[in-house]
C-alpha positions as CSV (number, residue, x, y, z in Angstrom):
1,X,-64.0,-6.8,-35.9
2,X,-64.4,-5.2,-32.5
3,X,-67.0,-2.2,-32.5
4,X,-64.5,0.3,-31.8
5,X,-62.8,-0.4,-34.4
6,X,-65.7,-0.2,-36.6
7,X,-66.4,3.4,-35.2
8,X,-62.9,3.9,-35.9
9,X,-62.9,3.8,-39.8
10,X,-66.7,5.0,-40.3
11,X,-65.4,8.3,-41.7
12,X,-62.6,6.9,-43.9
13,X,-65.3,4.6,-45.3
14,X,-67.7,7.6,-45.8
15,X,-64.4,9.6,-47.8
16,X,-64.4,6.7,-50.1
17,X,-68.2,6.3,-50.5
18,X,-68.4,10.0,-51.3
19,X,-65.5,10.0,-53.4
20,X,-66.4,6.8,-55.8
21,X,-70.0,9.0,-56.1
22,X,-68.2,12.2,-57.6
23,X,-67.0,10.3,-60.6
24,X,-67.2,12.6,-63.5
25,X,-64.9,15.6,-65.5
26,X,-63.5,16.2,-62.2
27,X,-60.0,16.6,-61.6
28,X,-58.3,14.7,-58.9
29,X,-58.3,17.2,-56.9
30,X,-62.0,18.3,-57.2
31,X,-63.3,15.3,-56.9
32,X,-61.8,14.9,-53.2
33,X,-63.1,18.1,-52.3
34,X,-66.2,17.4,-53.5
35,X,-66.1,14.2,-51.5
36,X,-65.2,15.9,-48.0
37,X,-68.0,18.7,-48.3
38,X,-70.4,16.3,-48.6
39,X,-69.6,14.9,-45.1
40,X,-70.8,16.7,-42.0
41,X,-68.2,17.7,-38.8
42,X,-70.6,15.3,-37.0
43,X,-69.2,12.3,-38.6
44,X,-65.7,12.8,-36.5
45,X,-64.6,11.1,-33.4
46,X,-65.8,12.4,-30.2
47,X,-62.6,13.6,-27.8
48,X,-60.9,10.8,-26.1
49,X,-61.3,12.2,-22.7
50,X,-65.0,12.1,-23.1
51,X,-65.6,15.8,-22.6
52,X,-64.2,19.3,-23.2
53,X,-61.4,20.0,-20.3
54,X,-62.2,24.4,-19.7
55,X,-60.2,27.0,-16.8
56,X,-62.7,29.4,-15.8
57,X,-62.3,32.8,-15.8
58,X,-62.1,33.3,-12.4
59,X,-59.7,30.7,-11.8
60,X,-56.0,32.0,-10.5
61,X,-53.0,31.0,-12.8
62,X,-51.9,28.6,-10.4
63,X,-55.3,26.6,-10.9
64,X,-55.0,26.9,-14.8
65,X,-51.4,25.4,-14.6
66,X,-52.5,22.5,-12.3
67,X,-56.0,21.6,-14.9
68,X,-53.8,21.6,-17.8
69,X,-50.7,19.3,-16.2
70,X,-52.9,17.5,-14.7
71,X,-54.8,16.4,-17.7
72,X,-52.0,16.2,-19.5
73,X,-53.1,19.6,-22.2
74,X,-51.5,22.3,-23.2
75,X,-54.3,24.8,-23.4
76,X,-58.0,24.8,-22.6
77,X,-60.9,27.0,-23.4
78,X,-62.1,29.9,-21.1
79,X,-65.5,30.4,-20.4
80,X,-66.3,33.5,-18.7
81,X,-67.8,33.1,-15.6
82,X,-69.7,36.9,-15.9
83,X,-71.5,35.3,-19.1
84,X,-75.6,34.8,-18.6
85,X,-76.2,31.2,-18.7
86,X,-78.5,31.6,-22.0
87,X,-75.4,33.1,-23.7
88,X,-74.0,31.9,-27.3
89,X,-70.9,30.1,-27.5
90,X,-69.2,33.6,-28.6
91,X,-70.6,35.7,-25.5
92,X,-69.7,33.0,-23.7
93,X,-66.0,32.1,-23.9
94,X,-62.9,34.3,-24.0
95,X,-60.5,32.1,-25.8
96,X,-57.6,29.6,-24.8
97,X,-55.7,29.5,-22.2
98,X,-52.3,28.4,-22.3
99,X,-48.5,27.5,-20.7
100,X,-47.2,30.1,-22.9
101,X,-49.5,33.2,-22.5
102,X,-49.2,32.4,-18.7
103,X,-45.4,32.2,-18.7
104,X,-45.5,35.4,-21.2
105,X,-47.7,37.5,-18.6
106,X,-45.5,36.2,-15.8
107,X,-42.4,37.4,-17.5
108,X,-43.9,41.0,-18.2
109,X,-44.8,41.0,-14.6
110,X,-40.7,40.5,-13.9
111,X,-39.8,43.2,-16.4
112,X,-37.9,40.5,-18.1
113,X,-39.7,40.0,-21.1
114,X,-37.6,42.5,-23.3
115,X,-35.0,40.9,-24.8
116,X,-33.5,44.2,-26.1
117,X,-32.6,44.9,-22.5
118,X,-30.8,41.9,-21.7
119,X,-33.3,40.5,-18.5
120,X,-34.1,37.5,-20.8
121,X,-30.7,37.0,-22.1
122,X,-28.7,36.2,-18.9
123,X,-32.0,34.9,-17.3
124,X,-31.3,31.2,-14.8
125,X,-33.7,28.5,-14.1
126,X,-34.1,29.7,-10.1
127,X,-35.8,32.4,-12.1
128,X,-39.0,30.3,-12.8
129,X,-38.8,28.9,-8.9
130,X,-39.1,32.5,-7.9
131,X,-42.0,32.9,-10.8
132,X,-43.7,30.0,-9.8
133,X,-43.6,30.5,-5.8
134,X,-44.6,34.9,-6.6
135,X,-47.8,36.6,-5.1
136,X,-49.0,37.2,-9.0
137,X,-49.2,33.7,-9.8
138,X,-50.7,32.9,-7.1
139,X,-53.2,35.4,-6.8
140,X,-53.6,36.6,-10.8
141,X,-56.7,35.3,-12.3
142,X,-57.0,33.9,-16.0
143,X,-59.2,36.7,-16.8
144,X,-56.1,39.5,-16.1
145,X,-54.2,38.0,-18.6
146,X,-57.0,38.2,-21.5
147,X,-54.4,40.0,-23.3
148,X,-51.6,37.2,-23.0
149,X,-53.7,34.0,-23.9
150,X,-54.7,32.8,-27.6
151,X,-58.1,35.1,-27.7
152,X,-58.8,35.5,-31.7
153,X,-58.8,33.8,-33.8
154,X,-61.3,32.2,-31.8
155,X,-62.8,30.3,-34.5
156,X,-65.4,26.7,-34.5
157,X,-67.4,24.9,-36.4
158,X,-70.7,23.3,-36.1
159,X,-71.7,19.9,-37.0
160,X,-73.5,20.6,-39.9
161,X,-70.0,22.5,-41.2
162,X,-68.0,19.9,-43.7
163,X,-64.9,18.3,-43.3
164,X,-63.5,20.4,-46.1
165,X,-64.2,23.2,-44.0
166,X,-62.1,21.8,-41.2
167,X,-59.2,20.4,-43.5
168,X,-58.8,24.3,-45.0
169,X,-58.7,25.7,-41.4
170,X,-56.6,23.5,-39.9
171,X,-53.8,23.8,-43.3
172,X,-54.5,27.2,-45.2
173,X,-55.5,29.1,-42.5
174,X,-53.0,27.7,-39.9
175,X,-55.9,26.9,-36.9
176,X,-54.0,24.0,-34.8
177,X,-57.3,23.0,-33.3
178,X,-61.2,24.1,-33.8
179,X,-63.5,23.9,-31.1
180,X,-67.2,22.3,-32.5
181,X,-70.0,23.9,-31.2
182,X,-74.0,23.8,-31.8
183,X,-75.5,26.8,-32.6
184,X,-77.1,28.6,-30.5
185,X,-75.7,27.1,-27.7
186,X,-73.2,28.3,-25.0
187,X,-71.3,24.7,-25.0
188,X,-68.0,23.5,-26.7
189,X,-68.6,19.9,-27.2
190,X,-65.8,18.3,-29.0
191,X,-62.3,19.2,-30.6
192,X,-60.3,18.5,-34.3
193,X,-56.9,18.9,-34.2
194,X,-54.4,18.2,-36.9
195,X,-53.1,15.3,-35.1
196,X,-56.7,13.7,-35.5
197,X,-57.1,14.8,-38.8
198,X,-53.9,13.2,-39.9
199,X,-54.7,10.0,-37.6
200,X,-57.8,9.8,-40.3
201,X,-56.1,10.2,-43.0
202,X,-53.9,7.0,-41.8
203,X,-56.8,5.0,-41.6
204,X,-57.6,5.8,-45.2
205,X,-54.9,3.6,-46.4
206,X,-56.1,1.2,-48.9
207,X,-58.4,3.2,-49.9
208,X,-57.4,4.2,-53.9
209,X,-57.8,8.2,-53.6
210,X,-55.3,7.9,-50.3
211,X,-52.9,5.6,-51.7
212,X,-52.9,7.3,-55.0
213,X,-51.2,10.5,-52.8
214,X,-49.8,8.4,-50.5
215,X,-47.3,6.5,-52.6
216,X,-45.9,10.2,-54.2
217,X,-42.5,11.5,-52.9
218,X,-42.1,14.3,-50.9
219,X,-40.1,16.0,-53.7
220,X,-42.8,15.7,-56.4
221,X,-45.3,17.2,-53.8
222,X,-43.3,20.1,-53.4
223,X,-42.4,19.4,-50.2
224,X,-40.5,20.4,-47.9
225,X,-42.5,24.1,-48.7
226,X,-40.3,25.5,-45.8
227,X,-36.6,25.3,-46.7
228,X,-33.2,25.5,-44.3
229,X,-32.6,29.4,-46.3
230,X,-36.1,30.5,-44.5
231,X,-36.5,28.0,-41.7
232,X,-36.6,28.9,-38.4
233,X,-34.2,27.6,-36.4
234,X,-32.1,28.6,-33.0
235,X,-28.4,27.6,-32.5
236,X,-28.1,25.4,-28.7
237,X,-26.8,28.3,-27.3
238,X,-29.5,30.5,-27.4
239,X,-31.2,31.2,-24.4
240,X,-35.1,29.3,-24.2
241,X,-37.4,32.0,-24.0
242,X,-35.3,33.8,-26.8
243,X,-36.2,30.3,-28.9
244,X,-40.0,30.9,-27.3
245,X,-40.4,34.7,-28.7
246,X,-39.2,33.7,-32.0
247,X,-42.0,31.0,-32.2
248,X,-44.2,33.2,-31.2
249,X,-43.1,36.4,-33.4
250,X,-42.9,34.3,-36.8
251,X,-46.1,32.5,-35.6
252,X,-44.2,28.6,-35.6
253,X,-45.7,25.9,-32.9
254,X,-42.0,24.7,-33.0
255,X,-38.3,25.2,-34.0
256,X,-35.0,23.0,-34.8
257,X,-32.6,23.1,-32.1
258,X,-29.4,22.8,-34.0
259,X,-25.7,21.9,-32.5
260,X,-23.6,24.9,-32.6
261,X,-21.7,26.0,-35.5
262,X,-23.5,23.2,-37.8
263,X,-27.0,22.1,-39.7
264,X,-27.0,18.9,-37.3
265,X,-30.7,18.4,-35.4
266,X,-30.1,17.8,-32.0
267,X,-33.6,18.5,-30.3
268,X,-36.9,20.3,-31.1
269,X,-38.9,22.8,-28.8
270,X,-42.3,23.1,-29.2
271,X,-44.3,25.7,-27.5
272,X,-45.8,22.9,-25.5
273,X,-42.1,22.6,-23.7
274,X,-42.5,25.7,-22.0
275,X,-44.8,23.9,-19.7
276,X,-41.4,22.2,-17.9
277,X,-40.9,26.4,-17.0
278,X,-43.9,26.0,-15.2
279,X,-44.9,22.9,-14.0
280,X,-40.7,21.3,-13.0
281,X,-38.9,24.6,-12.5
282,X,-36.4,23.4,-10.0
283,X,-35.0,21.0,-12.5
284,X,-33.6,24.6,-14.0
285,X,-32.4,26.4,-11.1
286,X,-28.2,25.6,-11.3
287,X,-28.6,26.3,-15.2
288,X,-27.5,30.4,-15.7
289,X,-28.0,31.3,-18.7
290,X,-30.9,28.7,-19.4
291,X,-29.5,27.7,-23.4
292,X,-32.0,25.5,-25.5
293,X,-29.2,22.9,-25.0
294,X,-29.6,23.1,-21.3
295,X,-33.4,22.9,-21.1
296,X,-33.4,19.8,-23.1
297,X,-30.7,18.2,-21.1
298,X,-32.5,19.1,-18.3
299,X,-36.1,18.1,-19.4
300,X,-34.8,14.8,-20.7
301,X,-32.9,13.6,-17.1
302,X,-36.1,14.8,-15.4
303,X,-38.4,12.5,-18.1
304,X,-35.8,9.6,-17.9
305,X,-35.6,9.7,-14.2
306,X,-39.4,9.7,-13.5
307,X,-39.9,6.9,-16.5
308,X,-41.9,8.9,-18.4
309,X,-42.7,8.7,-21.9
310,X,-41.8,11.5,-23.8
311,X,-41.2,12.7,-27.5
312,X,-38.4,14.8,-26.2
313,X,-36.9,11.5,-25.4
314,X,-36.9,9.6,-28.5
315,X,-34.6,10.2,-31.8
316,X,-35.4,13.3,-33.5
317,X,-37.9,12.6,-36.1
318,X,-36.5,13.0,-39.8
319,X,-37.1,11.9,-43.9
320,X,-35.6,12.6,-47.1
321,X,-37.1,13.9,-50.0
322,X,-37.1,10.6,-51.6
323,X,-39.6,9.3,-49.4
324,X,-43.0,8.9,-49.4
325,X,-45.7,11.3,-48.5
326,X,-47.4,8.0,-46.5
327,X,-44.4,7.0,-44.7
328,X,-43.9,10.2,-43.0
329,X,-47.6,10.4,-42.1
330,X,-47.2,6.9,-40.3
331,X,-43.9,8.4,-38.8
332,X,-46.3,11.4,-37.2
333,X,-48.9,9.9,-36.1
334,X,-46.6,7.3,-34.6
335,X,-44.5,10.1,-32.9
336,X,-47.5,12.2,-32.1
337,X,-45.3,15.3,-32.9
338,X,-46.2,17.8,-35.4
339,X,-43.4,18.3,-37.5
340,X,-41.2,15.9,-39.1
341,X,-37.4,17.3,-40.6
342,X,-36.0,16.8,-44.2
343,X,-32.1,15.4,-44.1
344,X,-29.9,14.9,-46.6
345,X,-27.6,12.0,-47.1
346,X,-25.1,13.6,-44.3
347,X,-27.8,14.5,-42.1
348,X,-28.0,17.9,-42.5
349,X,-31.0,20.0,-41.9
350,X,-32.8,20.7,-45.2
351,X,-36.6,22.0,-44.2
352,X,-39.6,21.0,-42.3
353,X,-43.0,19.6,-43.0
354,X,-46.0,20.2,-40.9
355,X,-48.9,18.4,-39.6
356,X,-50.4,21.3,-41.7
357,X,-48.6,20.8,-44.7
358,X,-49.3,17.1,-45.2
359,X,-52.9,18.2,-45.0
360,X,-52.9,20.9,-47.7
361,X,-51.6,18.3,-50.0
362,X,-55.2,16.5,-49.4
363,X,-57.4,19.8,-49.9
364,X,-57.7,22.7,-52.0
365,X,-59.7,25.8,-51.9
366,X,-62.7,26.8,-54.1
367,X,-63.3,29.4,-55.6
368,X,-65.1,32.1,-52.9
369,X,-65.7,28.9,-50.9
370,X,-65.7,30.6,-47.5
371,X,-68.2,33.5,-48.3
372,X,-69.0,35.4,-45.1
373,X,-67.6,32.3,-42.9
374,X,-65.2,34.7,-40.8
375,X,-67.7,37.4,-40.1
376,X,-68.3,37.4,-36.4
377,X,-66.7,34.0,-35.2
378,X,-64.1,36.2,-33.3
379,X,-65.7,36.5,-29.5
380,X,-65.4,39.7,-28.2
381,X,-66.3,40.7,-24.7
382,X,-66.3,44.7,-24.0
383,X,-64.7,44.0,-20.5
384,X,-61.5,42.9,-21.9
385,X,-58.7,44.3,-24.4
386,X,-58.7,42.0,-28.1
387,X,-54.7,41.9,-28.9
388,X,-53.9,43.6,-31.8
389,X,-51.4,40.5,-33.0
390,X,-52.4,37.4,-32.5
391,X,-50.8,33.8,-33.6
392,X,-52.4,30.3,-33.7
């Protein structure tokens, strides 16, 4: 076996080792918890790119858009440039940037962003050319639109911090991503997302606590939690940034994009796709009004005819109840998509399950676990406004 690969399952090995040690009167459940606090944040996989990708304060919006499409990310960290080089990790960065905050401060700059008056309603694709190619994109800097960008919750762990800590965050408490950080340092080190925390749990199979989960059906977990009754979801016809405000009021990374009239799943949009606003706005400048049906026409010519890979070009990813909770983790991490949509026998939209719900069927919370854990891990810097509503 190659060393890599060794590397690779070093922490699914260390799950099992601590799990066969917390035999006892444990439940099931307790005894997996117990087995994940006793393994340090340290033990996970250092980032892929080999080092934390950051947009600095002072860097105009046009920068920030060309670091993140470049590297291929849909936000980065902001450290602020004012900062004293001795400063902690929470003096020293201002939160994440991302496409959507910059879209979101570009639109209030238009007077657009109101829905209520009908700007975003009627809005066409030459709308983002004109965004795109304006004076306050290319002139704004990342730290004028504190107030736009994912500030708080701000919140990382160190290494010394357990992986039950970061399986709770990343499912009970919604984080999609916790930066790791040493203490009393100014430097953000590595990343967990849920993608790589369910790309670990994949590599636990064949190990007996994983396949004892694994082999359940989604309907005895409970799952799907979210159902079609309360499930976000936006007709084709609605306009994009109408489907973009609704993720963002009901706090959802992504919603169904249905075909009119039915419960068929024709697309998804993630809050990732409003990059295409930003980065390809010409492909949208004949569409007026710019539907959800539209953009995804649009985005998928534009992927096929630059032969780029894409999960925006591949089947919409789906499951029925009667399948089991391992086959639709291999169906993520496969996809690399973080939601998967529950069909029944005709196809019709049912609910959704989460990167974040396949976790919290892996994890449950002690008792008073977190203590005084959230006190103070919100930076705050007196030079610029903390939103009052923020979503992760």
């Amino acid at each position: 076996m190659q060393s890599n690969e060794m590397e690779g399952l070093e922490l699914p090995l260390k799950v099992q080792t601590q799990w066969e040690r917390a035999a006892g009167p444990l439940s099931p459940m307790d005894r997996l918890n117990a087995a994940f606090e006793t393994i340090p944040v340290s033990f996970f996989p250092l980032l892929a790119l080999g080092s934390v990708i950051e947009v600095k304060s002072d860097a105009s919006l046009e920068e920030a858009l060309e670091i993140l499409s470049s590297h291929h990310i849909y936000s980065a960290p902001v450290p602020d440039v004012q900062a004293a080089a001795e400063s902690s990790w929470m003096e020293k960065y201002l939160g994440m940037v991302d496409f959507a905050g910059i879209i979101h401060w570009l639109l209030n700059q238009s007077e657009l962003a109101t829905l209520e008056a009908g700007g975003v309603a009627s809005l066409g694709g030459d709308k983002f050319v004109e965004m795109k190619a304006s004076e306050a994109f290319k002139t704004a800097k990342v730290s004028d639109i504190a107030g736009s960008f994912r500030w708080a919750p701000f919140i990382s762990v160190q290494q010394t911090d357990s992986l039950l800590t970061v399986l709770l965050l990343l499912s009970k408490y919604r984080m999609k991503s916790l930066p790791v950080v040493e203490s009393g340092k100014g430097a953000i080190f590595n990343f967990i997302t849920q993608g790589d925390v369910i790309h670990m749990l994949l590599q636990c199979s064949g190990l007996s606590w994983f396949d004892k989960l694994g082999k359940s059906t989604l309907s005895k977990l409970g799952l799907p939690k979210v159902r079609e009754g309360k499930l976000i979801q936006v007709d084709e016809n609605v306009h994009i940034i109408a489907a973009f405000e609704m993720m963002s009021k009901n706090g959802v990374g992504g919603v169904p994009v249905l075909a009119s009239g039915t419960k068929k799943v024709v697309g998804n949009i993630s809050a990732s796709d409003v990059s295409f606003l930003l980065t390809d706005p010409e492909i949208f400048q004949h569409e007026s009004p710019l539907t959800t049906g539209k953009f995804l026409a649009a985005v998928r010519k534009h992927l096929q005819d630059r032969k780029e890979s894409s999960p925006l070009l591949r089947p919409i990813l789906t499951c029925h109840q009667n399948e089991t909770l391992k086959g639709s983790i291999i169906k993520l991490d496969e996809a690399k998509v973080h939601r998967i949509y529950v069909v029944d026998d005709n196809q019709d939209l049912i609910g959704v399950i989460t990167l974040r719900d396949i976790i919290s069927t892996f994890v449950e919370e002690p008792v008073g676990y977190f203590g005084t854990f959230f006190d103070g891990v919100v930076p705050a810097s007196p030079r610029y406004p903390v939103p009052e509503v923020l979503t992760c």
